[in-house]
C-alpha positions as CSV (number, residue, x, y, z in Angstrom):
1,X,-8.1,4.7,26.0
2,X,-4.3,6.2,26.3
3,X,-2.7,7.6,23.3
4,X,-0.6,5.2,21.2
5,X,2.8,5.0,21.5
6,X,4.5,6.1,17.9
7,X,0.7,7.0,16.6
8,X,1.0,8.6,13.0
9,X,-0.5,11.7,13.1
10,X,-0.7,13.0,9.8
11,X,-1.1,10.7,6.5
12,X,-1.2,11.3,2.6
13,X,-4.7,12.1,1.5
14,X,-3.8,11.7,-1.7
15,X,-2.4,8.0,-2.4
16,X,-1.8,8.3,-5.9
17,X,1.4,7.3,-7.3
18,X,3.0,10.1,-8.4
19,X,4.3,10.3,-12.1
20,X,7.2,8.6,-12.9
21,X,10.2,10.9,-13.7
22,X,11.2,8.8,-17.2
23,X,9.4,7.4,-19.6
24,X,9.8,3.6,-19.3
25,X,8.5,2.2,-22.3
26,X,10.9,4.3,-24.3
27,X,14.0,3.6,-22.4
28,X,12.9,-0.2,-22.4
29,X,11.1,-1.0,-26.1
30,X,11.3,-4.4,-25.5
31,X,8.9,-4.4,-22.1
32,X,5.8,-2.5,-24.2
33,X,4.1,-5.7,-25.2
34,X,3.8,-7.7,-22.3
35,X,2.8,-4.8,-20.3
36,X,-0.5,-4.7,-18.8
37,X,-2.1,-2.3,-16.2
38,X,-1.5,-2.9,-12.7
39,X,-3.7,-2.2,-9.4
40,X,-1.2,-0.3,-6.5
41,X,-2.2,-1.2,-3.1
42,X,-1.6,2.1,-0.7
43,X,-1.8,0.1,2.6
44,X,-2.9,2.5,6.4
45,X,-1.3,1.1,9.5
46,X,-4.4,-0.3,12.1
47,X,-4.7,-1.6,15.5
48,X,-5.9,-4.7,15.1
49,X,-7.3,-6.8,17.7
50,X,-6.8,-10.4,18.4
51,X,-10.2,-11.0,17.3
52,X,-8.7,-10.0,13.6
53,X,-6.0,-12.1,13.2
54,X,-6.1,-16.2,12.7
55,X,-2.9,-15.8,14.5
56,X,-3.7,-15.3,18.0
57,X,-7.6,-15.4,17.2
58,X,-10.1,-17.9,16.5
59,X,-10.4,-19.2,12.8
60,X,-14.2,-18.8,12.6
């Protein structure tokens, strides 16, 4: 198979969000209590075939 054009070569091990540089909560008070713990998505680019998508693939 030939090499992908614009292939990433190298990619973050690590996909943590990095520590945010201010403290939020005490430059906003008034956002504490509604506040609730999130899940951050760290999406990888793929190469999909068009047996994965519903778009140019089958449904089932």
């Amino acid at each position: 198979m030939p090499e992908a054009v614009g292939k990433i070569v190298a990619m973050n091990v690590d996909p943590d969000t990095p520590p945010r540089p201010l403290d939020a909560a005490a430059v906003f008070p008034q956002l504490v209590p509604p506040a609730s713990t999130v899940t951050r998505l760290h999406p990888r680019p793929g190469a999909p075939t068009w047996y994965d998508s519903s778009i140019g693939g089958p449904l089932l």
